[in-house]
LUMFI-301872 format. One line per 10 residues: number of its first residue (from 1); their letters; for each residue z negated, x, y of C-alpha. Coordinates in Angstrom, 1 decimal, padded with zeros to 4 digits. Last residue first. Example, Ala and Ser with C-alpha at 12.3 -4.5 7.8 and 13.67 -1.06 7.14 Angstrom:
2
2> sa> -007.1,013.7,-001.1; -007.8,012.3,-004.5
***
This chain:
544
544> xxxxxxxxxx> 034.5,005.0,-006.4; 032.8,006.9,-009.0; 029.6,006.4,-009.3; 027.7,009.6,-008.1; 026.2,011.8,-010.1; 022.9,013.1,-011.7; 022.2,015.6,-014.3; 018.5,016.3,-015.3; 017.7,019.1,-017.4; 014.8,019.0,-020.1
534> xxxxxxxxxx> 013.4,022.2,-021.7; 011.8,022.9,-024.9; 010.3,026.3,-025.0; 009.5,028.4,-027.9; 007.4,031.6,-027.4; 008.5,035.2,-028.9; 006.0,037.4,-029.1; 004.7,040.5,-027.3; 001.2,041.8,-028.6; -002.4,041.5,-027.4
524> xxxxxxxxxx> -003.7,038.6,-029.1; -000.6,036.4,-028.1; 001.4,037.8,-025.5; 005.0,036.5,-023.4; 008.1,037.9,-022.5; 009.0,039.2,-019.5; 012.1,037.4,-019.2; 015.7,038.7,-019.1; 018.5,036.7,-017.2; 019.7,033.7,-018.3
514> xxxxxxxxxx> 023.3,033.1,-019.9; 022.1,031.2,-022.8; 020.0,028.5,-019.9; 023.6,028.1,-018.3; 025.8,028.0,-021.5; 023.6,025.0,-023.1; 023.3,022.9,-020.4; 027.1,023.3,-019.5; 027.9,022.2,-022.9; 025.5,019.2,-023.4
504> xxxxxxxxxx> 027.1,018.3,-020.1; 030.8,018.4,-021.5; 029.7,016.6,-024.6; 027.7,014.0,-023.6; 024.5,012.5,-023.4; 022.4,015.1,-025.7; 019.0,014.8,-027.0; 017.8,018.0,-029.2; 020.6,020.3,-027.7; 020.0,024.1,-029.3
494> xxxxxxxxxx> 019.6,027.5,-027.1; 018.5,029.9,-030.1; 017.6,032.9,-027.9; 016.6,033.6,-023.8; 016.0,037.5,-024.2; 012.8,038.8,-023.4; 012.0,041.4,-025.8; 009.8,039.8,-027.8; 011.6,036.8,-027.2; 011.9,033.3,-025.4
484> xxxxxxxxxx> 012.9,031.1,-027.9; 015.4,027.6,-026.7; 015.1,023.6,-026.8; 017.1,021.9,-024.7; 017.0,017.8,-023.7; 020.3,016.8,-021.8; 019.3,014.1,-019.4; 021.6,011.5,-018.1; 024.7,011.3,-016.0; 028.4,010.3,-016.1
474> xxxxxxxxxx> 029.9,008.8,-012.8; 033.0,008.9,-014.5; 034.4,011.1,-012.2; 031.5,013.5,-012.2; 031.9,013.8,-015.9; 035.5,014.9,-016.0; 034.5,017.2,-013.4; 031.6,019.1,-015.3; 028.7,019.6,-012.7; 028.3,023.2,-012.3
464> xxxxxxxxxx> 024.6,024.7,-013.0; 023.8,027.7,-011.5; 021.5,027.0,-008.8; 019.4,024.2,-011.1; 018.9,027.0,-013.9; 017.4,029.4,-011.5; 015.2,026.4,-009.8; 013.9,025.2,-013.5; 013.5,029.6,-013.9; 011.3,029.3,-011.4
454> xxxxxxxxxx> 009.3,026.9,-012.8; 009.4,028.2,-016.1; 006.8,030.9,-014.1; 007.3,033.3,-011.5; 008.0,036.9,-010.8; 011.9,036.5,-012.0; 010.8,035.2,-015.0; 007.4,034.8,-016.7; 006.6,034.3,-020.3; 003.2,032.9,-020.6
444> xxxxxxxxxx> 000.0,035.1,-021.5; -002.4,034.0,-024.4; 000.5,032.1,-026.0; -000.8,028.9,-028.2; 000.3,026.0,-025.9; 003.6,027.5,-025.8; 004.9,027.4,-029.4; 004.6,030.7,-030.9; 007.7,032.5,-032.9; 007.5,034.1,-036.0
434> xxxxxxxxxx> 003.8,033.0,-037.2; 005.3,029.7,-038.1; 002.4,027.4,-039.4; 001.2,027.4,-035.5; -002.6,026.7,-035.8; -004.6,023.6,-035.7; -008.1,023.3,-034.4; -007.9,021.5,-031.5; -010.7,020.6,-028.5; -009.0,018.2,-026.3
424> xxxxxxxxxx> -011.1,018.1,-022.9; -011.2,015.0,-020.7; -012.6,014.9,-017.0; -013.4,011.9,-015.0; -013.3,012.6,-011.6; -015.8,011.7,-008.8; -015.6,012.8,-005.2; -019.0,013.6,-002.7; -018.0,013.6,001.0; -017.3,015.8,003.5
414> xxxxxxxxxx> -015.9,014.2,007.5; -013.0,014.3,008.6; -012.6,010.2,008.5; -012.5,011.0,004.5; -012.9,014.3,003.5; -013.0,016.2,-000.1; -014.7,019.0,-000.7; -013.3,022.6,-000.8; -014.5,023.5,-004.4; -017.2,025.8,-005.3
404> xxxxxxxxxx> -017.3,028.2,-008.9; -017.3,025.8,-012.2; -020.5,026.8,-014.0; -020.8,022.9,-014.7; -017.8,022.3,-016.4; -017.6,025.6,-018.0; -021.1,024.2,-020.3; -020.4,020.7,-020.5; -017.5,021.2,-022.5; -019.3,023.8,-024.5
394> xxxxxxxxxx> -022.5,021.2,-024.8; -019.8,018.5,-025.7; -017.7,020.8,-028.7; -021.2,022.0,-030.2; -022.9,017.9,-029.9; -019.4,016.6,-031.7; -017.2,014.3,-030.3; -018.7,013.0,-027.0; -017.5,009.8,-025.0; -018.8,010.0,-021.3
384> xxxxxxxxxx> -020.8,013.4,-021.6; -022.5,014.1,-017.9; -022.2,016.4,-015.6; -024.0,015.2,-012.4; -022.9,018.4,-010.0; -019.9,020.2,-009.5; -020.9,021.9,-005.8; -018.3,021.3,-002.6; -020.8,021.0,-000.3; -019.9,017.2,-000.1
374> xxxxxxxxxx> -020.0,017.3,-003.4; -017.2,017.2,-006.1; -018.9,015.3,-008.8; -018.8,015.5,-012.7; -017.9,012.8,-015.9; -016.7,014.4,-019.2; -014.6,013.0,-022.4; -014.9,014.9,-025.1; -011.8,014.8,-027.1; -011.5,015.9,-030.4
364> xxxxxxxxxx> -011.6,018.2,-033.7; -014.0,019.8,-036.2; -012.0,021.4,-039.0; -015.6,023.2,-040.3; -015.0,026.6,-039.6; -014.2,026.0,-036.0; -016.9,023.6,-035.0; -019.7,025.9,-036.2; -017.5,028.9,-034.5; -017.8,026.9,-031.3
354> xxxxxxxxxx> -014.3,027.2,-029.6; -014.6,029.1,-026.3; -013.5,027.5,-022.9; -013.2,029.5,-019.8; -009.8,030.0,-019.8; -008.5,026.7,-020.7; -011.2,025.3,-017.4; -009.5,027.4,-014.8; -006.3,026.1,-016.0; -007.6,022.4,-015.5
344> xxxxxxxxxx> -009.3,023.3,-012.2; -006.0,024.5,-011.1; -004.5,021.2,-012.3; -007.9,019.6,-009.6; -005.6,020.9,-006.9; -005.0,024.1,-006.1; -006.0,026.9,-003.3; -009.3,028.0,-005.7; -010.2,024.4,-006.4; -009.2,021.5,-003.6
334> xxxxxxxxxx> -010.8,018.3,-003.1; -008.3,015.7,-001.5; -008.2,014.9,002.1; -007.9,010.9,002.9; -010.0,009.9,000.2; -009.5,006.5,-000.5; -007.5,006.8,-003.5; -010.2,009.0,-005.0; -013.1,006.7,-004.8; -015.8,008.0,-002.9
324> xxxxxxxxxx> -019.1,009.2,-004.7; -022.4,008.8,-003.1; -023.2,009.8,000.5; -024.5,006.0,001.2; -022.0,006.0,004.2; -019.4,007.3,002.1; -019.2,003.9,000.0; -019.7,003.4,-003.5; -018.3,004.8,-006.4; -015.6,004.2,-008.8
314> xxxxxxxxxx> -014.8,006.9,-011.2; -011.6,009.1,-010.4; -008.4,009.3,-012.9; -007.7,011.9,-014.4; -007.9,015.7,-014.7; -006.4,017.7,-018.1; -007.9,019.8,-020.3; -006.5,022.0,-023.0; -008.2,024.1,-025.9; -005.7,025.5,-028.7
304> xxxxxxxxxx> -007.7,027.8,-029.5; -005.6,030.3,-027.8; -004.3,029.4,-024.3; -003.4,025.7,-023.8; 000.0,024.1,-021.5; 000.1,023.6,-018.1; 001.7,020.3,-017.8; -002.3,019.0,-016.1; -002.0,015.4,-014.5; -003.8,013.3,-011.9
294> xxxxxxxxxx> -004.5,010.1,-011.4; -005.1,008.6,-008.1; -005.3,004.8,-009.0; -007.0,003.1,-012.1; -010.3,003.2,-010.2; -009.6,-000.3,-008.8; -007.5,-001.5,-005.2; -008.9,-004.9,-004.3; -005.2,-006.7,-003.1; -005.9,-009.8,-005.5
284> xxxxxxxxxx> -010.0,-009.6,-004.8; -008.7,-010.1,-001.1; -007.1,-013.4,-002.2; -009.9,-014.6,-004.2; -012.7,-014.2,-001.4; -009.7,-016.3,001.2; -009.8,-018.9,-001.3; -013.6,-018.7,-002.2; -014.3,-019.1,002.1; -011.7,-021.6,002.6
274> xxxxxxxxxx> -014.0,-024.1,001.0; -016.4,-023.3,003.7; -014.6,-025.1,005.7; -015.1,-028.1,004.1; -018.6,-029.0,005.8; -017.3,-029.9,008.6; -016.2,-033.3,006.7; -020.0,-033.7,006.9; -019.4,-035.6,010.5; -017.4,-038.2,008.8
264> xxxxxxxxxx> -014.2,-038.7,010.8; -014.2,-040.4,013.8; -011.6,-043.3,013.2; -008.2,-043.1,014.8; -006.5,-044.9,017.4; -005.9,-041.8,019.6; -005.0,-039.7,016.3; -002.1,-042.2,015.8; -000.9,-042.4,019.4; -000.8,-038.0,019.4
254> xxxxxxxxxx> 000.9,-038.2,015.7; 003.9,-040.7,016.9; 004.9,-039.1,019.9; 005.2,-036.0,018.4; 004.5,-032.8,021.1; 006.3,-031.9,024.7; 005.8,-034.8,026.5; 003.0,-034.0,028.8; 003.6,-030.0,028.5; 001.6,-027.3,027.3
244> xxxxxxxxxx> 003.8,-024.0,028.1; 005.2,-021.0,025.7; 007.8,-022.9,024.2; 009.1,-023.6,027.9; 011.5,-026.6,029.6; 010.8,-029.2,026.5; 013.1,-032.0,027.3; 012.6,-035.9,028.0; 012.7,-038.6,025.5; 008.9,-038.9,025.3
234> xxxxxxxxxx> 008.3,-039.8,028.6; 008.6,-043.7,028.3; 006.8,-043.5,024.8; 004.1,-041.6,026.3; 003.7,-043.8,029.7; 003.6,-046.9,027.1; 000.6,-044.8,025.5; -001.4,-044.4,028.7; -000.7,-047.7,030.2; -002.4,-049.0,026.3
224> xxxxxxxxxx> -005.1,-046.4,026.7; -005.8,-047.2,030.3; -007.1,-044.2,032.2; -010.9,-044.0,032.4; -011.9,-040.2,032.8; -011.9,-040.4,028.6; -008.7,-041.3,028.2; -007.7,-038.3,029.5; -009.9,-036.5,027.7; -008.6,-037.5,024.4
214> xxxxxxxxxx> -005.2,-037.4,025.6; -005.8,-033.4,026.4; -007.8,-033.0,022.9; -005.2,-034.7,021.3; -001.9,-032.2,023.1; -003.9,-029.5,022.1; -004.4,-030.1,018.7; -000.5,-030.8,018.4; -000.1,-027.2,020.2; -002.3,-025.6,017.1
204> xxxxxxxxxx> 000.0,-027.8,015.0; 003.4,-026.1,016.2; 001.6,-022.6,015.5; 001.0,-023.1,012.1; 004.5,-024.3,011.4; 005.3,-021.1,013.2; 003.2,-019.0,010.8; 004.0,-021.1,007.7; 007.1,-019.9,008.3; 006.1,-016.2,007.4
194> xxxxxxxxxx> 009.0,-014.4,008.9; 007.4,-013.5,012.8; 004.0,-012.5,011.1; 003.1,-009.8,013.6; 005.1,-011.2,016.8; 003.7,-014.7,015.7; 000.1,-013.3,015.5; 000.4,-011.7,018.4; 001.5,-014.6,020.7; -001.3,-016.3,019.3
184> xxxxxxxxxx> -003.5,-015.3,021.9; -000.9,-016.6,024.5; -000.8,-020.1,023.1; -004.9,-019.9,022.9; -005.2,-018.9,026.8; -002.7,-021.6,027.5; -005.7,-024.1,026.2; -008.1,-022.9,028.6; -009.9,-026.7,028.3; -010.0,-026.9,031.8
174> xxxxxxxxxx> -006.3,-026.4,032.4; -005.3,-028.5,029.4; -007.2,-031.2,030.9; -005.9,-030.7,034.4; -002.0,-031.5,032.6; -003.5,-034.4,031.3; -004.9,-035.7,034.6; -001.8,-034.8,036.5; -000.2,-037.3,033.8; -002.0,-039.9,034.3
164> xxxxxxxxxx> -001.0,-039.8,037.8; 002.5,-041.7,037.1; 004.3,-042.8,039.8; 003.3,-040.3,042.3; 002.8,-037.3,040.5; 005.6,-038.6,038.3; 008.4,-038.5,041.2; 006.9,-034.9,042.6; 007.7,-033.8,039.9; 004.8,-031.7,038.0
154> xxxxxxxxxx> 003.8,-027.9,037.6; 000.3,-027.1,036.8; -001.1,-024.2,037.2; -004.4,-022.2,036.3; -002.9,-020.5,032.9; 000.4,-022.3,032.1; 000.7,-026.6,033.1; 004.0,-028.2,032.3; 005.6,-031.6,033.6; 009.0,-032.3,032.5
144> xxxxxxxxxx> 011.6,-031.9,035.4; 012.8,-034.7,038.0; 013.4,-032.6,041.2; 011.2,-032.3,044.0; 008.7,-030.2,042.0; 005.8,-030.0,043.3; 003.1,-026.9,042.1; -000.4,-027.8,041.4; -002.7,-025.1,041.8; -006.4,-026.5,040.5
134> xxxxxxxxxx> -009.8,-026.5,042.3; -009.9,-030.5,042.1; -006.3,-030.3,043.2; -004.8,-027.4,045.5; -001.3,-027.4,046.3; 000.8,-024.7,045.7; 004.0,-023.3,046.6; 006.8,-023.5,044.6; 009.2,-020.2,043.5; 005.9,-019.0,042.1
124> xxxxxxxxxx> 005.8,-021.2,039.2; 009.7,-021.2,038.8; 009.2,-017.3,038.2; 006.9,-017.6,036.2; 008.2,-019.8,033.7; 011.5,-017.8,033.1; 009.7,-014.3,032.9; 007.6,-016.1,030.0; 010.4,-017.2,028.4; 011.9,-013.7,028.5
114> xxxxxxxxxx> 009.1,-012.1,027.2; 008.7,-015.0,024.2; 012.2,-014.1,023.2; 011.1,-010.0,023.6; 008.3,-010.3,021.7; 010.1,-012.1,019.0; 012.7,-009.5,019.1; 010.5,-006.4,018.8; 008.7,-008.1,016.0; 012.0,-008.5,014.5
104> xxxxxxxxxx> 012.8,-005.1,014.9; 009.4,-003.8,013.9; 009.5,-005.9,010.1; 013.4,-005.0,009.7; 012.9,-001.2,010.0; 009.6,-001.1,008.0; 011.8,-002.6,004.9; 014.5,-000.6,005.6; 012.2,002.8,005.3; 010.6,001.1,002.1
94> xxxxxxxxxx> 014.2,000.7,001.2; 015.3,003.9,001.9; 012.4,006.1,000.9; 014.3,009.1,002.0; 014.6,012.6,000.4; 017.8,011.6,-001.7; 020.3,014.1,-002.4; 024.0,013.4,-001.8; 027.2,014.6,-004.0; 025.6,015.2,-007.2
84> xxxxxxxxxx> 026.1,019.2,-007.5; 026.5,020.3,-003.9; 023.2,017.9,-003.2; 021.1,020.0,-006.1; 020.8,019.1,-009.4; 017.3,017.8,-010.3; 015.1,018.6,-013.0; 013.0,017.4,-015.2; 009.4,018.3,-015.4; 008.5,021.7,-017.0
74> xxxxxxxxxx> 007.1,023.3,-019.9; 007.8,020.7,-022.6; 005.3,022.2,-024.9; 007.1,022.6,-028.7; 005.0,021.9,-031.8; 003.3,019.0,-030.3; 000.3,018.3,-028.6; -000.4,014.8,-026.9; -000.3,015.4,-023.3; -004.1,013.5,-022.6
64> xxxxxxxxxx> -004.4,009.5,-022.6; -005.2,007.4,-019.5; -008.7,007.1,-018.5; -009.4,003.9,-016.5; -012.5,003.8,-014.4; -014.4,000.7,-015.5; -014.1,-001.9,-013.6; -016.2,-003.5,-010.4; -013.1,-004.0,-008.3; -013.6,-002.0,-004.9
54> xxxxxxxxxx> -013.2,-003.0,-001.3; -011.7,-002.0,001.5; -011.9,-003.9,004.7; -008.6,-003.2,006.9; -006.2,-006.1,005.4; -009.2,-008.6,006.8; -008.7,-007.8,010.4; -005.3,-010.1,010.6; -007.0,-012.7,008.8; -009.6,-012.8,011.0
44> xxxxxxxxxx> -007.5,-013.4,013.5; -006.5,-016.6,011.6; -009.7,-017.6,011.0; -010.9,-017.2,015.1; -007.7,-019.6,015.8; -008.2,-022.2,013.2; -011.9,-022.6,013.7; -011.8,-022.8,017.1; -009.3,-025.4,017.4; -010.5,-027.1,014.9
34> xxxxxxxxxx> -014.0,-027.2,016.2; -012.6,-028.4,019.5; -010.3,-031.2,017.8; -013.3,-032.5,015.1; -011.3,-035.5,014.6; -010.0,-034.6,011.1; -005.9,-035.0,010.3; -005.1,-030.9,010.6; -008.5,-030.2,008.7; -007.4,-030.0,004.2
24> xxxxxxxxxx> -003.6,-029.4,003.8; -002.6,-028.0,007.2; -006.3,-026.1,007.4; -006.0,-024.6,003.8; -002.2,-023.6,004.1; -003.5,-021.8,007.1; -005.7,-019.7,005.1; -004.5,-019.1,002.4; -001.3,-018.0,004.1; -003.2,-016.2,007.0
14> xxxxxxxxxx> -004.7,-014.3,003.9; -001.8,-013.3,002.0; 000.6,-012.4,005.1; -002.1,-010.3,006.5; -002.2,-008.2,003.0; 001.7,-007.9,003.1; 001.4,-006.8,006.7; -001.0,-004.2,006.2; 000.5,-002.7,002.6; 004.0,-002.6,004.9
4> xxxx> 002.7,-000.6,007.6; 000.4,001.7,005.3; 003.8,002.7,003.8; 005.4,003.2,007.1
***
């Protein structure tokens, strides 16, 4: 549904541009067949246009590592489940509304032009035919507006006798094919059937109809002063189908103006092109850049206090020239030993050795690497983007590049070559309090139940009872914990760093104290006790 609504949202921006171009700048020219050409092969174009991707040349945007802190936040906010905040949201709703309302009145406006269709038809074969000039014309005994659709033209049998000017316009429209157009842009009002300018559009492709069939009508030698009378005297009569061309079915007083009108210049033509920069600006508008497909590490640094993290993807050309795809347009994503590119990252914190040289001297930073995902799944094209010292890059460079194969990324199923851009924070600084070890510093993390904080976030989550009072005041917010995972394993020193309010702070607090063991976490060999700070998440309903 999401690529639905990114499609029509594009189409709507270019058949805008360009229709607002034709009403503003062509719709009062003489060049009637051109126009008509012009304005239906642009606005189909617009409707292919949303499918050509194409790239903003900007640099590939690097957005700034976890800064480290004395305590890691360990895990992402959590969210009560369903029992706890009375419903749980899993749906998109309004992107799902959105989609709903854009097929259902597609569905209608198909269905309106079905049924006018249907109507026409039927009174078309209801008659039968006579030929003229090659032509099916179908008699109407009755007095009814004059209509031709496809290869027929219906007439009364009255006007056909009174008035066979008419039979000669309705025979224009037939030889010029211009029901053909009309049913052509069928889809582009079932696709665009909210965009006024759409139907506005649509009225004015008609209008050029209607002046190429008087054009020609004049042309085989009719009267143009009989002809116009006959157009005034007609123009108080009905219009039977919205799909049909009719004799007096568009403004009277725009078809006897263009029939008295002067050529226009012939290098008028010329402003077409024009169209080309708006339409060139408007896709530039929906370019997607580099920016997109970022990707973040929370798993925090071994010893060393060494941590990387993968961002945001390079821009690169096309697959066709095997070279670097952007990442947002990779359909399957490169995978590292099962994981994503956050494996990669904790692959990376254990590879990573501080350079004494570096070490002894204080020497800090972020070196900022480029590589390449192959289409064989080989890191290849290393390179330093922004460097910090030449011992800190060569390391960097160094586990980068002896990185074991990834599963490379697809795009139409086939392999092809991604790009990341790769930053690694080289720290010095050691924990002042030797008692207990903020996270990014433990060699081994604490573990519970077999699994990480993780599964302890899911323990918590199970446990948790939202307070009543609370619930009824549709109270909610995060309470931010911080607690010590011990030697031993015991969940110590629960304290509220950000409350909301009292009775949540409370249930926080005696939820995460009344944890089961952990097995507690290492640092050089030995058990230590490893400070966490954890966020929980409490949501509820308004009250009613």
């Amino acid at each position: 549904m999401n690529e639905l609504i990114i499609y029509i949202i594009k189409a709507t921006l270019y058949i805008s541009v360009f229709q607002s171009f034709y009403l503003l700048v062509m719709r009062k020219t003489t060049f009637l067949r051109l126009n008509r050409i012009v304005f239906l092969a642009g606005t189909f174009l617009c409707l292919i246009l949303p499918f050509v991707k194409i790239q903003m040349p900007v640099e590939s945007a690097v957005i700034t590592p976890i800064v480290l802190i004395e305590e890691a936040i360990s895990s992402e906010p959590m969210t009560l489940p369903a029992a706890m905040v009375g419903t749980e949201v899993l749906v998109n709703w309004p992107r799902l509304i959105i989609s709903a309302i854009l097929v259902s009145g597609a569905v209608i406006s198909l269905i309106v032009t079905g049924i006018s269709y249907i109507r026409m038809s039927r009174m078309i074969r209801s008659v039968k035919a006579v030929m003229v000039d090659g032509i099916p014309v179908k008699i109407i005994e009755e007095e009814i507006p004059s209509f031709s659709w496809g290869r027929h033209i219906v007439i009364g049998r009255k006007d056909l006798e009174e008035n066979p000017a008419i039979l000669t316009h309705e025979r224009m429209h037939v030889r010029c094919g211009h029901s053909f157009d009309l049913m052509a842009y069928t889809i582009v009002t079932t696709l665009q059937w909210f965009n006024p300018l759409v139907w506005i559009a649509r009225t004015e492709l008609k209008m050029l109809h209607e002046y190429e069939a008087d054009e020609l009508t004049i042309n085989k030698g009719i009267d143009a002063t009989q002809y116009q009378l006959l157009l005034v005297k007609k123009a108080v009569g009905a219009k039977r189908f919205q799909l049909a061309n009719g004799f007096n079915h568009s403004k009277l007083k725009n078809r006897i103006t263009m029939m008295h009108k002067n050529k226009t210049n012939k290098w008028m033509r010329l402003a077409y092109f024009l169209c080309i920069p708006a339409l060139i600006g408007a896709m530039c508008c929906c370019a997607q850049n580099s920016k997109s497909g970022t990707i973040t590490a929370p798993e925090a640094m071994p010893d060393n206090a060494v941590r990387a993290k993968s961002e945001s993807q390079t821009i690169s050309d096309t697959p066709e020239k095997k070279e670097p795809v952007p990442f947002n347009q990779v359909e399957v994503t490169p995978t590292f030993n099962g994981g994503d590119a956050n494996t990669f990252s904790r692959w990376v914190n254990q590879q990573l050795k501080y350079p004494e040289s570096c070490k002894k001297e204080g020497i800090s930073g972020r070196v900022t690497l480029s590589f390449t995902v192959s289409e064989t799944g080989k890191v290849t094209d290393v390179k330093v983007l922004r460097g910090v010292h030449e011992d800190l890059d060569n390391e960097a460079i160094r586990v980068v590049s002896s990185s074991p194969d990834w599963t490379p990324g697809k795009v139409d199923g086939k392999p092809v070559a991604v790009s990341y851009n790769f930053p690694i924070i080289f720290q010095t600084k050691k924990p002042e309090n030797t008692d207990v070890v903020p996270f990014q510093f433990a060699d081994t993390k604490p573990g519970f139940n077999g699994g990480d904080v993780n599964e302890f976030s899911k323990w918590v989550a199970q446990h948790l009872i939202y307070p009543e009072s609370c619930k009824k005041e549709g109270i909610s917010g995060r309470v931010t914990l911080s607690f010590t995972v011990s030697e031993t394993g015991k969940v110590t020193d629960v304290k509220v760093l950000r409350g909301v309010h009292k009775d949540l702070d409370n249930e926080a607090i005696r939820v995460v104290s009344s944890s089961p063991d952990w097995t507690p976490g290492t640092a050089e060999g030995k058990n230590v006790a490893i400070k966490y700070t954890f966020p929980v998440l409490f949501q509820a309903d308004k009250a009613e």
